[in-house]
C-alpha positions as CSV (number, residue, x, y, z in Angstrom):
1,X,-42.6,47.6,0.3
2,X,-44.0,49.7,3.3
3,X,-42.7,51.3,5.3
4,X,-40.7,50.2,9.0
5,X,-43.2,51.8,11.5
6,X,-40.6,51.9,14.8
7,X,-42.8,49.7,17.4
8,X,-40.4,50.5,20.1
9,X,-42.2,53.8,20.6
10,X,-45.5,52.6,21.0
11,X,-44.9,50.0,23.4
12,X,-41.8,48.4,25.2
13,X,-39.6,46.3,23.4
14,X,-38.8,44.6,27.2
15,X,-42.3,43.3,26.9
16,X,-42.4,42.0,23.4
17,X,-38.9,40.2,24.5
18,X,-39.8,38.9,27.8
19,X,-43.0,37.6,26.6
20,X,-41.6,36.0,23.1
21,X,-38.5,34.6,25.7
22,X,-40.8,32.8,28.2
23,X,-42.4,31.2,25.1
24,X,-39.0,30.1,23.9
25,X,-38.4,28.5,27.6
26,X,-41.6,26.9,27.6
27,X,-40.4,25.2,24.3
28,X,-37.0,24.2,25.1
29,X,-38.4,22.9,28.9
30,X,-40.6,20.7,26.9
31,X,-37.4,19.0,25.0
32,X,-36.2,17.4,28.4
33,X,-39.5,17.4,30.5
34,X,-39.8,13.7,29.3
35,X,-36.6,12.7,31.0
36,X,-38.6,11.7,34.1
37,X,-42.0,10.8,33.0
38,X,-40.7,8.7,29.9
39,X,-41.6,5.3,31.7
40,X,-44.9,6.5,32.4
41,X,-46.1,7.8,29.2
42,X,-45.1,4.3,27.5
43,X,-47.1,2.5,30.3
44,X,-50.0,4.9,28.9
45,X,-49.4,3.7,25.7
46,X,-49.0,0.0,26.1
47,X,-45.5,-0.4,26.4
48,X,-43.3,-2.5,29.1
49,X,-40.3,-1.4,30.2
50,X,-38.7,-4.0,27.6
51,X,-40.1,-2.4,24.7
52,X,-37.3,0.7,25.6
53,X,-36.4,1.0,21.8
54,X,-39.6,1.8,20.7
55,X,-40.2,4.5,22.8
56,X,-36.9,6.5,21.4
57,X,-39.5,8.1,18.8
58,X,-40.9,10.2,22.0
59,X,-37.9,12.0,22.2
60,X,-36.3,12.0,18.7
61,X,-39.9,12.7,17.4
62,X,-39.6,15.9,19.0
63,X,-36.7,16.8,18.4
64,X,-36.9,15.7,14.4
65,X,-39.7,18.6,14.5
66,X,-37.8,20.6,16.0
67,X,-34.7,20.7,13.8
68,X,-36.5,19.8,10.4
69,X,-38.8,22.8,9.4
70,X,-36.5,25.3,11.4
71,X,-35.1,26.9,7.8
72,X,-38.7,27.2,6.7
73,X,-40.0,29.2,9.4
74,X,-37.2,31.2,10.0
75,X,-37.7,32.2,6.2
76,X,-41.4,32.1,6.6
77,X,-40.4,34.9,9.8
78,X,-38.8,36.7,7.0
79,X,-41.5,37.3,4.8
80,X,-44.4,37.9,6.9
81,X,-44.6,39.8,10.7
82,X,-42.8,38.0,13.6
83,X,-45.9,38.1,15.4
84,X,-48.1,36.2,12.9
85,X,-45.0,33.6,13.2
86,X,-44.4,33.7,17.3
87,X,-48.5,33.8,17.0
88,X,-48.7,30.4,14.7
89,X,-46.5,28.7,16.6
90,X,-47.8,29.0,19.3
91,X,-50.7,27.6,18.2
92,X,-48.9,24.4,16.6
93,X,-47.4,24.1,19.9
94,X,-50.8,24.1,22.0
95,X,-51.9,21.5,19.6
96,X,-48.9,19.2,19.6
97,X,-49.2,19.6,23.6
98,X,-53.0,18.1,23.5
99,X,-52.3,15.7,21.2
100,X,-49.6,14.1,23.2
101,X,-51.8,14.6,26.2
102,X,-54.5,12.9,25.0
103,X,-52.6,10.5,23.2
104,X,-53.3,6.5,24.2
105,X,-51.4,4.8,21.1
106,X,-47.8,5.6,20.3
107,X,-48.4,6.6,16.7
108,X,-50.4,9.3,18.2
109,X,-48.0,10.3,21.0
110,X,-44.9,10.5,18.6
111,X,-47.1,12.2,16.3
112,X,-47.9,15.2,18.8
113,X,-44.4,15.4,19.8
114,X,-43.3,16.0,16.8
115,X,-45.8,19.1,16.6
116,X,-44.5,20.1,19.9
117,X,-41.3,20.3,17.9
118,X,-42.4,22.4,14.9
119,X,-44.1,24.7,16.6
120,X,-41.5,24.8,19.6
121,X,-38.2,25.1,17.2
122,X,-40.1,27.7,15.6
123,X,-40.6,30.4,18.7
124,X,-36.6,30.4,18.9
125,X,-35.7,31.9,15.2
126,X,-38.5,34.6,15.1
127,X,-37.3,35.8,19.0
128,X,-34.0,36.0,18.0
129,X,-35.0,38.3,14.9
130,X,-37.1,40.6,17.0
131,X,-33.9,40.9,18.9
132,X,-32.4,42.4,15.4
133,X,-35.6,44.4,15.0
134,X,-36.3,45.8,18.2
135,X,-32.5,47.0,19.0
136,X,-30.2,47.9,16.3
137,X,-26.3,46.4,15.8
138,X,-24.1,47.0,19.0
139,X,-27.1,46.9,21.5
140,X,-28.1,43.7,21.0
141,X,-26.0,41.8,23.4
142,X,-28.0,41.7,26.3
143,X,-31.1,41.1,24.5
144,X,-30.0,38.0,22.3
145,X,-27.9,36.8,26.5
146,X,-31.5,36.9,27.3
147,X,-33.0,34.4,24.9
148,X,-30.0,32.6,25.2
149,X,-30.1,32.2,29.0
150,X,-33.9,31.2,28.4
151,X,-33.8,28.6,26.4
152,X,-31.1,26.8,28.3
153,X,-32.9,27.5,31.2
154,X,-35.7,25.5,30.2
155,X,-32.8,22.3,30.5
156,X,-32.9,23.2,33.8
157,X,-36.5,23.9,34.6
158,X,-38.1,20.8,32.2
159,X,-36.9,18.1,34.6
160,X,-37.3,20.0,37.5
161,X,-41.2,21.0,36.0
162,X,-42.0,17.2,35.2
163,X,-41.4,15.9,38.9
164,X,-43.2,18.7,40.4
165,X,-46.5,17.7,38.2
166,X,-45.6,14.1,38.2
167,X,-46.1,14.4,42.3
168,X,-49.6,15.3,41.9
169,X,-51.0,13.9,38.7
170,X,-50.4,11.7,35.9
171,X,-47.8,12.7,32.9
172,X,-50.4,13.7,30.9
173,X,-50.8,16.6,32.9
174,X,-47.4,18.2,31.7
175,X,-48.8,18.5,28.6
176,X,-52.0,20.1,29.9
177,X,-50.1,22.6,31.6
178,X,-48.1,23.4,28.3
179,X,-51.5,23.9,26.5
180,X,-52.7,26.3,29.8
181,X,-49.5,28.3,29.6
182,X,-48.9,28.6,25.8
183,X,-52.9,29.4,25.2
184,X,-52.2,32.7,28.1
185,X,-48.7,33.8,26.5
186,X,-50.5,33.6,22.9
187,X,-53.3,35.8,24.4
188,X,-50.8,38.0,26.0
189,X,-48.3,38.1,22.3
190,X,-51.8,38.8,20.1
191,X,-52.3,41.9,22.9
192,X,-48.9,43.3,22.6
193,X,-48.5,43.5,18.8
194,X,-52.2,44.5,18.6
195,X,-50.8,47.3,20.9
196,X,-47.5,47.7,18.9
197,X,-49.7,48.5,15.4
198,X,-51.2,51.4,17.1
199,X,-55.1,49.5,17.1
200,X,-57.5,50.9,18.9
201,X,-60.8,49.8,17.1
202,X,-62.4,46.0,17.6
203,X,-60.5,43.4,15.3
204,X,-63.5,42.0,13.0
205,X,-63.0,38.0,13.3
206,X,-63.6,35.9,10.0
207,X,-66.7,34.1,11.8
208,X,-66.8,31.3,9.5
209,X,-63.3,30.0,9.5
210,X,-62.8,30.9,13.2
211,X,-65.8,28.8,14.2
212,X,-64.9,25.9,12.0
213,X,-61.6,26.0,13.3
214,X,-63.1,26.3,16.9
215,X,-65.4,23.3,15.9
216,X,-62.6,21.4,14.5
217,X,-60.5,21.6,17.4
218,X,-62.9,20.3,19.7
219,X,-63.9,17.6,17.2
220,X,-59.8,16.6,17.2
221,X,-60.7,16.4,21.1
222,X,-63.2,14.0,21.1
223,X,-61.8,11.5,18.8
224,X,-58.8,11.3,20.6
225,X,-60.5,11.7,24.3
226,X,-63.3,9.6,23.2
227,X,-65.4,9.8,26.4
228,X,-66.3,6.6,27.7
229,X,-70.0,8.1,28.5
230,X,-70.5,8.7,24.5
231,X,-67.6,6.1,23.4
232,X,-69.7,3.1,25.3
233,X,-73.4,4.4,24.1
234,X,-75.2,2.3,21.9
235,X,-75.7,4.7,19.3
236,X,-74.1,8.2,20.8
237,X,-71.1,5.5,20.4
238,X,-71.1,4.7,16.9
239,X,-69.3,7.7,15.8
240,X,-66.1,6.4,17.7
241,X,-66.1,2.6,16.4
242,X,-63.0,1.8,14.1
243,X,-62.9,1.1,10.8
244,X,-60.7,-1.6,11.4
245,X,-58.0,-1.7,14.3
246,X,-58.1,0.3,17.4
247,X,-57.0,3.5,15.9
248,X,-59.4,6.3,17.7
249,X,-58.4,8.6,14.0
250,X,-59.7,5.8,11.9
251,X,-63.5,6.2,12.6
252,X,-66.5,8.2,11.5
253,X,-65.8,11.5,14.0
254,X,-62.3,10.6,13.3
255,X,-62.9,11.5,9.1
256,X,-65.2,14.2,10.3
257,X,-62.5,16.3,11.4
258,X,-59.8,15.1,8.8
259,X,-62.6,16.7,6.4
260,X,-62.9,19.9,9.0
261,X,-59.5,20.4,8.8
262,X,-58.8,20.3,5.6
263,X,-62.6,23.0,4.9
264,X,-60.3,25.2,6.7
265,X,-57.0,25.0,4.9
266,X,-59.1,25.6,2.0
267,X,-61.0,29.0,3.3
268,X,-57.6,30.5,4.4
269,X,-55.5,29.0,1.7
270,X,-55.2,33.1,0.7
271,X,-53.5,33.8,3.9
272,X,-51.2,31.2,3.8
273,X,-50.2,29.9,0.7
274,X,-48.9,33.3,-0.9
275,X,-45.8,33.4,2.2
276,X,-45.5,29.9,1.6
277,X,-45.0,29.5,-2.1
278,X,-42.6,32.6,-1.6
279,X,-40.3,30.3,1.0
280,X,-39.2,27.7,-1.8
281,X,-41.0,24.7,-0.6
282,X,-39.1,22.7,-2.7
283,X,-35.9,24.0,-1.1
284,X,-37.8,23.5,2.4
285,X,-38.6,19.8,1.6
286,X,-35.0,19.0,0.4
287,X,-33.1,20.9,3.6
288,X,-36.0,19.1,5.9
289,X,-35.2,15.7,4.6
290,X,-31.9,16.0,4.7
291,X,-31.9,17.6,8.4
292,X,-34.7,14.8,9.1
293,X,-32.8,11.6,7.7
294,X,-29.6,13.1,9.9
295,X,-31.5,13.5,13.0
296,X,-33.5,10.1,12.9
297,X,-29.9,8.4,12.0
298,X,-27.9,9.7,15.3
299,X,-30.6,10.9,17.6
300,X,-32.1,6.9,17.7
301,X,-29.0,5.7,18.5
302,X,-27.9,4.3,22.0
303,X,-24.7,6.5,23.1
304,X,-23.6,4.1,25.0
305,X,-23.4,1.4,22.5
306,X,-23.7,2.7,18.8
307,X,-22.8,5.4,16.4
308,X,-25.6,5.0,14.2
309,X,-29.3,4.0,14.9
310,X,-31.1,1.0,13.3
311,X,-32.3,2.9,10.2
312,X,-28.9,4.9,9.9
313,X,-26.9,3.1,7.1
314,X,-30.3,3.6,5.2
315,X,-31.3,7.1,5.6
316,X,-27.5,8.8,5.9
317,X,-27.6,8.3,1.8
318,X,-31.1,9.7,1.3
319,X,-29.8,12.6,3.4
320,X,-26.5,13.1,0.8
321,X,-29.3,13.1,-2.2
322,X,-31.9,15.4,-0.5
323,X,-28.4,17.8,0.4
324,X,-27.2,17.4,-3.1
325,X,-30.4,18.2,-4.7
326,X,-31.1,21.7,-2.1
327,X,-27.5,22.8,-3.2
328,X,-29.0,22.6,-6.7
329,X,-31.9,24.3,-6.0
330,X,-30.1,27.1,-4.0
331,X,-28.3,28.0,-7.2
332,X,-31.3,27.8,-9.5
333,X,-34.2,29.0,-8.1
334,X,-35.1,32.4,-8.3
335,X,-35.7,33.0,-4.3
336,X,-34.0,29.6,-2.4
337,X,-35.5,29.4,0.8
338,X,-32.3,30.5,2.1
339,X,-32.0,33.9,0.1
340,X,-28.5,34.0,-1.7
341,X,-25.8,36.3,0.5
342,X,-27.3,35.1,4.0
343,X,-23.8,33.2,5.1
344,X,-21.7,35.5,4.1
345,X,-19.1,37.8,6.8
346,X,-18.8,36.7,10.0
347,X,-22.3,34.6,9.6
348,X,-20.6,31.8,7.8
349,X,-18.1,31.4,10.9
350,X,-20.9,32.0,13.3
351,X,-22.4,29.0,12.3
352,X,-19.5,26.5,12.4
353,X,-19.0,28.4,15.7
354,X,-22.9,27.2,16.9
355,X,-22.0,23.7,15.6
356,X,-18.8,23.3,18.0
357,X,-20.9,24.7,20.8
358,X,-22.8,21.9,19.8
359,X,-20.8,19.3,20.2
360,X,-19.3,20.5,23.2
361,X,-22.9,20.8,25.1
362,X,-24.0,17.5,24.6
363,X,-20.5,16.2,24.6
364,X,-21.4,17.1,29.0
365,X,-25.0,16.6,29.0
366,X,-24.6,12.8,28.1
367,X,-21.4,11.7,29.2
368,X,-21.5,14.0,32.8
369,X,-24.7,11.1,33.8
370,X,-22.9,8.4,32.8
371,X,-19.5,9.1,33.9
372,X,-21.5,9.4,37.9
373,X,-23.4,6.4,36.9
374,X,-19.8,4.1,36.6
375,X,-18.2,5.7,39.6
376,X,-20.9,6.4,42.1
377,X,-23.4,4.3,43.4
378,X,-25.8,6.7,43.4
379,X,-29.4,6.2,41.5
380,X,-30.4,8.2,38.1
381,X,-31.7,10.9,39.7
382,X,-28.4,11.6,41.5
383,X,-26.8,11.4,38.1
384,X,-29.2,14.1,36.7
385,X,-28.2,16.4,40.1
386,X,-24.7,16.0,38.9
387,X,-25.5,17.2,35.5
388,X,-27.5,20.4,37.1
389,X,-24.0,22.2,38.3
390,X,-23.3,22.5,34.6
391,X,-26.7,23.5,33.7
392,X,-27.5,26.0,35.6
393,X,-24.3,27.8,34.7
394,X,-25.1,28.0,31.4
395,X,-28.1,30.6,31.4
396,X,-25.5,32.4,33.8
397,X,-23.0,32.6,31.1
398,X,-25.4,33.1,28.1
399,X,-26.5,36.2,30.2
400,X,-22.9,37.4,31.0
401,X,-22.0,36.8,27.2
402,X,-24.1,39.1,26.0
403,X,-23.7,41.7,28.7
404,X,-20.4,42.0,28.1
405,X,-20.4,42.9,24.4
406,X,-21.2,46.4,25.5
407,X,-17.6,46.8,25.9
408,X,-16.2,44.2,23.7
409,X,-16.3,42.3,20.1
410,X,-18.4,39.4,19.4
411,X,-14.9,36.9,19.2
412,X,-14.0,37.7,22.6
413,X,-16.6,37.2,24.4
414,X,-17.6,34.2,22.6
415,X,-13.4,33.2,22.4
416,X,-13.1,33.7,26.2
417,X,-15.6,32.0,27.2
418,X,-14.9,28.6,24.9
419,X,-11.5,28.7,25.8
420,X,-12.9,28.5,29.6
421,X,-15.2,25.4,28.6
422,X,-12.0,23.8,26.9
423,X,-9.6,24.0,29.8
424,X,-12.6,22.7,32.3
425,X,-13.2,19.7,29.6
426,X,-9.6,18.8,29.6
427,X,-9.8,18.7,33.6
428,X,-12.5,16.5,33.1
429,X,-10.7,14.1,30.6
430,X,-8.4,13.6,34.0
431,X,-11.0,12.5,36.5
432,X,-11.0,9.8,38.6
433,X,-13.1,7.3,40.3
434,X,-13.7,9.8,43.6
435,X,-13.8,12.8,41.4
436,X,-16.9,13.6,42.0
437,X,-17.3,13.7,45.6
438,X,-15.0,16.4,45.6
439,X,-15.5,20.2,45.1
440,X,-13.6,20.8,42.3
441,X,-15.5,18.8,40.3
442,X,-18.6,21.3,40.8
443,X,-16.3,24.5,40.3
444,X,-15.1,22.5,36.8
445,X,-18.7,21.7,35.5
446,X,-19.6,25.3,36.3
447,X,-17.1,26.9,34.4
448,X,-17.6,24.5,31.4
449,X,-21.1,25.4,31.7
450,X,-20.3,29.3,32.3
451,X,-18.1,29.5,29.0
452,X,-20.2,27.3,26.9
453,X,-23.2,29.8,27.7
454,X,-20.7,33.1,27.5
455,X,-20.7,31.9,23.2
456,X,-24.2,32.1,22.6
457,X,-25.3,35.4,22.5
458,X,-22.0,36.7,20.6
459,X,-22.1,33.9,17.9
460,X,-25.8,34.9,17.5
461,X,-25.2,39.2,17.7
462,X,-22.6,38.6,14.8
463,X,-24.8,36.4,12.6
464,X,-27.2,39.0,12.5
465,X,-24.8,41.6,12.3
466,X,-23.5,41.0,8.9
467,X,-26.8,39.0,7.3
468,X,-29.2,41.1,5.3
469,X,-31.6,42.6,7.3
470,X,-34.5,40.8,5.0
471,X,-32.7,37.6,5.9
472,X,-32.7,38.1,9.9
473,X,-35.1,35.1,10.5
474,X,-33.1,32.9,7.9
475,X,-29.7,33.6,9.8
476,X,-31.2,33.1,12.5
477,X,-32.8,29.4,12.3
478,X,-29.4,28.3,10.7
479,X,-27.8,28.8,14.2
480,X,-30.0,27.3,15.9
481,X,-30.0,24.5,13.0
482,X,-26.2,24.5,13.2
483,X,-25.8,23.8,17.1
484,X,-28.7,21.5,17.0
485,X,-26.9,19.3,14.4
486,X,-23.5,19.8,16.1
487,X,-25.2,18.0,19.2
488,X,-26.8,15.4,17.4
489,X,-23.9,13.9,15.2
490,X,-21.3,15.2,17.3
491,X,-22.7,12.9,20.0
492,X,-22.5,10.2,17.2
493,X,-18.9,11.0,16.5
494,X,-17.2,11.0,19.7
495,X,-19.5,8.2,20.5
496,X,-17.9,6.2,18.1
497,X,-14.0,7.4,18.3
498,X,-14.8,6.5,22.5
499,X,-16.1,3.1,22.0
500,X,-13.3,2.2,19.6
501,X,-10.9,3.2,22.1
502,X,-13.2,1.2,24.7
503,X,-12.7,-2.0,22.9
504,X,-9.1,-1.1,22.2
505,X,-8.7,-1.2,25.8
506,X,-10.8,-4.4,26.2
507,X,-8.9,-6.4,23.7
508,X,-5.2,-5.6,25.4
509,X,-6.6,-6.7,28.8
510,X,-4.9,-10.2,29.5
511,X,-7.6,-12.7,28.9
512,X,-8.3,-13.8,32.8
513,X,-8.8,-10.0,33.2
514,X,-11.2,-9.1,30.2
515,X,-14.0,-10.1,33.0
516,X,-12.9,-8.1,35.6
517,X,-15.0,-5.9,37.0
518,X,-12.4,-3.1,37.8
519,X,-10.5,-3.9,34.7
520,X,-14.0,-3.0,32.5
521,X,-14.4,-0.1,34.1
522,X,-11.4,1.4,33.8
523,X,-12.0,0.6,30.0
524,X,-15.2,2.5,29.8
525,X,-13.7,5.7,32.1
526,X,-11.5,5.8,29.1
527,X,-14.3,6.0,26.8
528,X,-15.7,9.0,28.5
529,X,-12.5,10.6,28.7
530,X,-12.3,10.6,25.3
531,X,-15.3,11.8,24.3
532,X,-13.8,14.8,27.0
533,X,-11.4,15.2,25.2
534,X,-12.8,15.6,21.6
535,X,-15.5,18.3,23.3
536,X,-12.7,20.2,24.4
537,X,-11.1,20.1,21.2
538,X,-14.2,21.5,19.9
539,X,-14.3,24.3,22.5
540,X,-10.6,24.9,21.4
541,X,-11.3,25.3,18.1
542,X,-14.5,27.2,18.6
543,X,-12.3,29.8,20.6
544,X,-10.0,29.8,18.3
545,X,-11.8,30.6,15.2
546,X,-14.0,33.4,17.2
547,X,-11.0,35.3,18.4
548,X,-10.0,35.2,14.4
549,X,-12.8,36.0,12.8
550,X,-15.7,37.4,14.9
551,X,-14.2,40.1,16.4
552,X,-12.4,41.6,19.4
553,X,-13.0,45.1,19.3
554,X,-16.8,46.1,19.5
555,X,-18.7,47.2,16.6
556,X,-20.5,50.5,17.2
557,X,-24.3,50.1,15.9
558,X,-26.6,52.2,15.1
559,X,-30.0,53.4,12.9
560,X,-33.4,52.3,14.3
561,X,-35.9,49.2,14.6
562,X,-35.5,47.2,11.0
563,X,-38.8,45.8,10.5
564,X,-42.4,46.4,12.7
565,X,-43.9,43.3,14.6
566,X,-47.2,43.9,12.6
567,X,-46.5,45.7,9.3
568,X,-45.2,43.9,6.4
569,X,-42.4,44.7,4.5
């Protein structure tokens, strides 16, 4: 093991964190900036408006990325620089963004969203463990508010983004602009670390690989572009004719590359594979297909109708065997991909404390829309302004959170602030058909929004706090894992308890009333209520297990930078 060469001192930590945070809020921009375009990007794909389950892939594709691989990469961030990590995804990021954008069949669109997601939930686990490497314990409050505030910024700024671009182009230009942005922060990253490890001298590129991978990448271009000037040519064309179907990856150019790619993999298979084998793939496949069958089970669900999704009663038990079969492996492999003693202090309650933030934040993200949707008459895009009060208070609070723990512990910071989300989301259990329209209802959403962001940098600070410092990246993905999963079957769950109350409501109506108007919407008001009610419960007990065991009084830190962004361990 070499040894920590403190970066800090050759360049400014600020940098390396504003840089790796505006990556992170390109990412999580990119989970919502569908929201408006979604109707387009099926047209572009051959899909009517009446073909609206089919299209759930394009989000839950993403977001199945996202959530599946994160405990891989935030083990692979343990075991190799963060930059080569922030770096690689990156890369798989600019690559899911141009597949999407050039995408004309939906096998190929869900396909590059669900790159976007890899390489997007990867960004957030390696920033969070520079955080732990670039400031030691007790001054990472502010820094870890920061990425925090980001990343829930990008809720804000994805929508917001999507109908700025959709007024001047086509959707696919979102995804052009993600390539454009994420190809300037990787140059910027690569200059900074270079920096950081003190290099002053040329690097010396592997020609080969680097122009076969150059080659390939353009080669992945034109089989999914194919350019009508070449595609239409009587023999420039031939490259681009299917083997059978309409499938632009099952022709001549299209095997070209497959073969391209995989010339590559095999001339750097000794940069990769070493870090790879190290991580437990095994492990990795079992968590991933356990986190994947979860996902695909609640995420492809309507919330306004179901608990489960079409393939749910199917994939829930592959998910209890994959789970079942990791817990084995954990306790018999000789390095698990997550490295026995991780969850142990406060991390263990900081990640039940991620997945009640969880279920609180989506508990308001869904139900806020559809609550204006039953008592306003206002169109979508009015319900999406409603749902903006909350969001922009939530970078506010994630930035506040972590300020604060200069002076205070982890559990009260975090504790104060859910107990503020749970009063507001009991107010909101009470509202009524006009509720909106008035004031209070903006002051309420902002406070929920205000206290949910208030937990996230102190549930992160303590994770790291008390995992092993060669575990930082693990810890790390596993909150992130943890809140993602408290949003996606907590969504599922107070789904279900609300639509049970719905139809309970329903069947006592007197039967010349059970097609009343009024009478059905005062049914599904309580529906939404309740799922109120159960994410203030969450926020409750969120509160009250971070006032027990994270902490009041502040921990004093101290020693120096844990790892360098360039040097290996």
């Amino acid at each position: 093991m070499t040894t920590p060469v403190t970066t800090a001192a050759r360049t400014n930590p600020r940098v390396l964190l504003a840089l790796a945070s505006t990556a992170v809020a390109l990412a999580a921009a990119d989970t919502y900036v569908v929201v408006l375009a979604l109707t387009d990007m099926m047209s572009g794909v051959g899909l009517g408006l009446d073909n609206l389950q089919r299209a759930a892939p394009i989000i839950s594709g993403f977001l199945l990325g996202y959530i599946a691989v994160l405990p891989l990469i935030g083990r692979l961030a343990d075991l190799v620089s963060r930059s080569r990590i922030l770096l690689g995804c990156l890369v798989v990021f600019v690559v899911g963004s141009g597949i999407t954008a050039l995408a004309v069949d939906l096998d190929i669109l869900v396909a590059g969203r669900i790159v976007q997601g890899v390489g997007g939930g990867g960004l957030v686990p390696a920033t969070l463990a520079l955080v732990a490497d670039l400031w030691p314990p007790g001054r990472r409050g502010m820094p870890l508010g920061v990425v925090g505030a980001v990343q829930e910024l990008g809720s804000v700024l994805g929508p917001l983004l999507g109908a700025a671009v959709l007024l001047v182009a086509d959707w696919r230009a979102i995804f052009w602009l993600n390539v454009v942005l994420g190809v300037l922060l990787w140059v910027a990253i690569a200059a900074v670390t270079r920096s950081a490890k003190g290099e002053t001298r040329p690097l010396r590129p592997r020609l080969v690989t680097t122009g076969l991978g150059v080659v390939t990448v353009g080669l992945l271009w034109l089989t999914l572009a194919a350019p009508r000037a070449l595609a239409t040519d009587v023999y420039l064309g031939l490259p681009f004719v299917p083997f059978a179907g309409d499938s632009r990856l099952a022709t001549p150019i299209g095997l070209v590359t497959l073969a391209l790619a995989l010339l590559v993999g095999v001339l750097t298979v000794r940069s990769w594979w070493p870090p790879l084998r190290e991580s437990d793939l095994p492990g990795a496949l079992l968590l991933g297909t356990a986190l994947g069958c979860v996902v695909l089970t609640f995420s492809s669900a309507d919330p306004e109708s179901e608990v489960v999704g079409p393939l749910g009663y199917a994939l829930l038990p592959v998910a209890v065997v994959a789970l079942l079969l990791y817990v084995w492996r954990h306790r018999t492999a000789p390095s698990p991909l997550v490295p026995r003693g991780t969850v142990r202090g406060r991390t263990g309650w900081a990640l039940a404390i991620s997945l009640l933030v969880g279920v609180a934040l989506v508990a308001v993200v869904v139900d806020v829309p559809l609550f204006s949707r039953l008592t306003t008459d206002g169109t979508q895009t009015d319900a999406a302004m409603e749902l903006v009060k909350f969001l922009v208070a939530v970078p506010v609070g994630a930035l506040v959170g972590g300020w604060v723990l200069r002076w205070v512990g982890d559990g009260l910071s975090a504790g104060v602030g859910l107990a503020l989300a749970a009063v507001g989301l009991l107010v909101m259990s009470g509202w009524g058909h006009d509720s909106l329209a008035q004031v209070s209802a903006t002051v309420t959403l902002a406070v929920v929004g205000f206290g949910l962001g208030m937990a996230l940098a102190p549930v992160n600070d303590a994770a790291l706090a008390d995992a092993p410092q060669h575990a930082h990246g693990t810890a790390s993905s596993l909150v992130v894992v943890s809140r993602m999963v408290g949003m996606v079957v907590g969504l599922a769950l107070l789904t279900g308890v609300g639509l049970h109350r719905y139809y309970e409501a329903v069947d006592a109506l007197p039967r010349e009333q059970q097609t009343d108007a009024q009478a059905l919407l005062d049914a599904a008001l309580l529906q939404v209520h309740t799922v109120f009610i159960g994410a203030a419960g969450s926020a409750a007990l969120g509160a009250l297990l971070a006032l027990v065991c994270l902490g009041v009084r502040r921990r004093e830190g101290s020693g120096s930078i844990a790892r360098s962004w360039g040097v290996e361990e």
